[in-house]
C-alpha positions as CSV (number, residue, x, y, z in Angstrom):
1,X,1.4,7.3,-10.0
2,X,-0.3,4.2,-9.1
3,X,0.8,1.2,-7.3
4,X,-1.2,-2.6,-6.6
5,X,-0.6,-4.3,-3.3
6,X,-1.1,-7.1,-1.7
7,X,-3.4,-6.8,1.3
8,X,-4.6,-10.7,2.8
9,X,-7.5,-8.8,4.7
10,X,-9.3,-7.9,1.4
11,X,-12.4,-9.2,2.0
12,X,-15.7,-9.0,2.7
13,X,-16.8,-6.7,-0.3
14,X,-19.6,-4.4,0.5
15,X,-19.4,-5.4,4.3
16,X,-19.0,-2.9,7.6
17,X,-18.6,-5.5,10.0
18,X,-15.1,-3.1,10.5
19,X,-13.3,-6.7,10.7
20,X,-12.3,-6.9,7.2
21,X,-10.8,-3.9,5.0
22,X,-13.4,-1.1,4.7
23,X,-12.1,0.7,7.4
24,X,-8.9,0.8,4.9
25,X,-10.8,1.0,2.0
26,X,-13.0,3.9,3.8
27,X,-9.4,5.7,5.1
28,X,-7.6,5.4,1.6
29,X,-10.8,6.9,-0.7
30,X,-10.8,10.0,1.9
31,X,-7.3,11.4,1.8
32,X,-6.6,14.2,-0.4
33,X,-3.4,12.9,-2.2
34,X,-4.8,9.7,-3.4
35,X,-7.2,9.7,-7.0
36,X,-8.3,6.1,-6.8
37,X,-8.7,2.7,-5.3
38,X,-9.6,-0.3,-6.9
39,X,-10.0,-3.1,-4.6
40,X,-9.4,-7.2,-6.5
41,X,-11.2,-9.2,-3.8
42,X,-11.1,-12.3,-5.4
43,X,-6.5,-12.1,-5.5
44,X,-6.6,-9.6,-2.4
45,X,-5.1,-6.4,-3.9
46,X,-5.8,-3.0,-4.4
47,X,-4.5,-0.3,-6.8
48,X,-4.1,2.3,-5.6
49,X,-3.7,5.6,-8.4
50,X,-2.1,9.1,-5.7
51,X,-0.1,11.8,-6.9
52,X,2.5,13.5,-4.5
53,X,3.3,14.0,-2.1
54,X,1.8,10.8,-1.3
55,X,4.4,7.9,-1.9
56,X,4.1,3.9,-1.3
57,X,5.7,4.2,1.9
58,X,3.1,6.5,3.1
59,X,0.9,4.5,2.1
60,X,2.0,1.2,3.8
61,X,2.2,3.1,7.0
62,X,-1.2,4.4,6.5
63,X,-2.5,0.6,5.9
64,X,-0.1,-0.2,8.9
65,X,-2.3,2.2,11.3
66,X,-5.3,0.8,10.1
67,X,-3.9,-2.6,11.3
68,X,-3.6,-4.2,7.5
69,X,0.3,-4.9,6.0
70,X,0.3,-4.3,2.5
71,X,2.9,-5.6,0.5
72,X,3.8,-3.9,-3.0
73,X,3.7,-6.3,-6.0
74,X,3.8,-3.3,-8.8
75,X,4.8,0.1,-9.3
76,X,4.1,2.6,-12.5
């Protein structure tokens, strides 16, 4: 599956300042359920391609814990 979501912290590309979203970024490429994340800095998204039993719910409490809302724009 993979989803895009809206995330208005996505910045700072490259950064660990730990104020902006690698912590999320860092958090999302290490879980086991989820394949890939491509991060758009520039509209402050990411795609995010999982398989189960990871779902998009999971996955907005996850960004949640991290202290980021994400808000899904797209779903395939």
């Amino acid at each position: 599956m993979k989803s895009t979501f809206y995330v208005s912290k996505l910045t700072c590309e490259g950064c660990t300042c730990g104020h902006c979203a690698q912590m999320l970024m860092i958090g999302l490429k290490c879980h086991m359920d989820i394949q890939k994340v491509t991060p758009n800095y520039k509209e402050k998204t990411l795609e995010i391609e999982f398989e189960k039993p990871m779902n998009n719910r999971k996955l907005i409490s996850f960004g949640r814990q991290k202290g980021y809302e994400m808000q899904l724009l797209e779903n395939e």
